[in-house]
C-alpha positions, 0 to 999 in steps of 0.5 A: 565674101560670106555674102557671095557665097551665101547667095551663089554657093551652088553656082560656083560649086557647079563653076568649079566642077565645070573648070576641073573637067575643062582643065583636065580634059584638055591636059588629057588629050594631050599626054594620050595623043603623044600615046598614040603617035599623033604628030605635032601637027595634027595634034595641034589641029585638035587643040585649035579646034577648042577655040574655034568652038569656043568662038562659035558659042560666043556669038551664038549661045545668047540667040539659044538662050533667048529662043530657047531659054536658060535651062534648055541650053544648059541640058542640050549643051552639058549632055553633049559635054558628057557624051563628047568626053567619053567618044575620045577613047572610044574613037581614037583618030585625030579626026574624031577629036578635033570634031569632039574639041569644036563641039567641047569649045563650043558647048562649054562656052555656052555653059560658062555665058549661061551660068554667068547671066545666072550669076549677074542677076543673082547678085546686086550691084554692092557685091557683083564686083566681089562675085565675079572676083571670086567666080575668076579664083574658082575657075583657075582653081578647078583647072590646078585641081584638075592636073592634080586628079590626072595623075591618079589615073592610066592615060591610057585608060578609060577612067581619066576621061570618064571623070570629067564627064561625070564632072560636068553631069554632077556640075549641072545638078546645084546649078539647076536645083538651087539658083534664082529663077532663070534671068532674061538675057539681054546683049550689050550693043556691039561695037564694030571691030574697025571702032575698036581698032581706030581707038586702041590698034596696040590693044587689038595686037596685043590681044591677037598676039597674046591669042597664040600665047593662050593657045600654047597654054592651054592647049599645047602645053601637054603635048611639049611636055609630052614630046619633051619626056616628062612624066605625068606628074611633071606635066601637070605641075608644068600646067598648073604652074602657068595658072597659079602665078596668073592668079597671083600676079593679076593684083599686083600688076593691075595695082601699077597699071593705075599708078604708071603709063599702061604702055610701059607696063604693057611693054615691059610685061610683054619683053619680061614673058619673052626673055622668060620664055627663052630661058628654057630656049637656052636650057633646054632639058633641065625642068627647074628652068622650065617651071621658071618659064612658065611662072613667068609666062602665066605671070605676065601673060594673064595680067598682060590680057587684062591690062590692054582691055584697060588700056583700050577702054581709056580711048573708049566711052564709057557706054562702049566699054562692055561690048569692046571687051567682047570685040577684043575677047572675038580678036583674041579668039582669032589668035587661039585658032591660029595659034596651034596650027603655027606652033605645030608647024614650028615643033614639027621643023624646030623641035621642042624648043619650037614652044618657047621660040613661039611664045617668045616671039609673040610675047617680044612682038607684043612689046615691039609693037608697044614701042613703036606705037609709042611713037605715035600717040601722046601718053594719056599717063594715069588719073580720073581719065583712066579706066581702072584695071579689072582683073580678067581671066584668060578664059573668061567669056564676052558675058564675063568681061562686059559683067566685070567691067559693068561692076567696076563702071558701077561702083566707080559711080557709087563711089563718086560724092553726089553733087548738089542741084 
């Protein structure tokens, strides 16, 4: 670990700054827009804003690097991070702020995919692997860190909002100064959609479906809490529960997705997130329950991306895993737009119970649709065919997955006894 952090500590110092503004900002507009009045639903139109930017940037940063290069989109897009960051309490409109979470979307896609061409050619293949583990710890570390911070402040002020903006400009300031000289950027060959499909429909499902848990997660999360009366306090452990029991299950889980069938893993996650879901469906008021349910949802949800990105590369060459885990990251982003509109529309009809009646459906669907496709398809089981799991992030970036992937395909090589001529 000395290792990494000796080479990259201003990269992830930068990282963790980034993440505390991204996690607070987005908990934040949703505890001031129930403030202000905003309805359910045009609160979640602001919040799928996010994830259409984010999708934008995805397909868009690599072209800006290469025309423009690294440090020009770096300062173009955390400018207009710090610029969008104080325009919320300025205009207060629900407009305004879906315009302000499209181009945050955006642009912090586009500061996470720089940063992480900087961090892969900053490291060599023997440590990329333990790098990029660690970048995953970092960044659920800065969005725990920030529901703390937001409870030092007035929601209804101007400071909280001020705070991530300085964040995100002080972020900018090691990652500039002190990393290697900028890398050329190269795109992985992409892999078309249908291909994907073809080789692993319950992968594809799965990550559309789980799209609308992560949306509820990141972006909804605040505003249940909102609408169902908790205090500023209560909101944030509610949100940091959810990425702590992430981080912590990610290893154990992926230790079983080598050792069993991942169908059954997947199948059983996927009913475990919807039966905990509906324990706060049933006990609707009482937050002990609710912390349970979001332990259980951030413990099987993350875990659950990860796995099918696993599942879909044992069906996949071994040249094409890096650019089907940008396909499966571009479907999972379909689901995150999607996502806010339908559980707005559900809270606005059901009530606050309509959040877990959501994610229940989603994460129950997903085990549903495992089952049936078990049905159709012979078990590959586990063993030298298998591709093993790569624990990656919720909100990782296509650049992200196609680097941890690339790392774990390398050290697999690495790891194989040379043969004789």
């Amino acid at each position: 670990m000395f290792q990494v952090l000796s080479g990259s500590w201003a990269l992830f110092l930068g990282l963790y700054m980034l993440m505390i503004g991204n996690g607070l900002q987005g908990t934040l507009l949703g505890v001031r827009g129930g403030m202000e009045h905003f309805s359910t639903l045009e609160m979640s139109i602001v919040m799928s804003g996010y994830f259409l930017g984010f999708l934008g940037g995805s397909r868009l940063t690599p072209e800006m690097i290469r025309r423009v290069g690294h440090v020009r989109v770096f300062a173009a897009l955390g400018s207009t991070i710090s610029a969008v960051l104080i325009m919320y309490p300025a205009l207060v409109t629900p407009w305004a702020w879906t315009i302000g979470r499209i181009l945050i979307g955006f642009c912090f896609c586009g500061v996470y995919i720089t940063a992480e061409s900087w961090l892969n050619s900053s490291t060599t293949n023997e440590i990329r692997g333990k790098a990029l583990s660690f970048y995953l710890i970092v960044q659920m570390a800065g969005i725990v860190t920030a529901q703390y911070i937001l409870t030092l402040g007035d929601i209804g002020g101007y400071v909280l909002f001020i705070i991530p903006s300085i964040l995100v400009s002080m972020a900018f300031a090691p990652i500039l100064l002190s990393v290697r000289p900028t890398p050329a950027f190269a795109s992985t060959r992409p892999l078309p959609i249908r291909r994907l499909i073809e080789a692993s429909p319950l992968a594809c499902m799965g990550m559309f479906l789980l799209g609308g848990v992560f949306s509820a997660q990141f972006g909804m999360s605040a505003v249940y809490g909102t609408r169902a009366g908790l205090d500023i306090s209560q909101i944030s452990i509610f949100v940091s529960t959810i990425y702590v029991t992430a981080l912590v299950a990610q290893y154990p889980i992926g230790w079983l997705s080598d050792r069993m069938d991942r169908r059954l893993l997947i199948i059983g996650l996927g009913a475990l997130g919807g039966l905990g879901a509906l324990i706060s469906f049933f006990g609707q008021g009482n937050y002990a329950l609710i912390l349970v349910s979001a332990g259980v949802m951030g413990g099987t949800s993350n875990p659950l991306y990860a796995l099918l990105i696993a599942y879909a590369n044992d069906y996949l060459e071994r040249e094409d895993m890096a650019a089907a885990s940008g396909g499966l990251l571009f479907i999972n982003g379909l689901g995150a737009i999607a996502g806010p509109l339908a559980l707005g529309y559900l809270m606005d009809h059901v009530g606050n119970a309509g959040y877990w009646v959501f994610i229940a459906a989603l994460m129950l669907g997903q085990a549903g649709y495992g089952a049936w496709r078990m049905t159709r398809r012979k078990s590959r089981g586990h063993g030298p065919d298998t591709v093993p799991f790569v624990p990656i992030g919720s909100g990782a970036t296509p650049v992200a997955a196609e680097m941890l992937q690339e790392a774990k395909v390398q050290s697999e090589h690495a790891d194989q006894p040379a043969t004789a001529a």
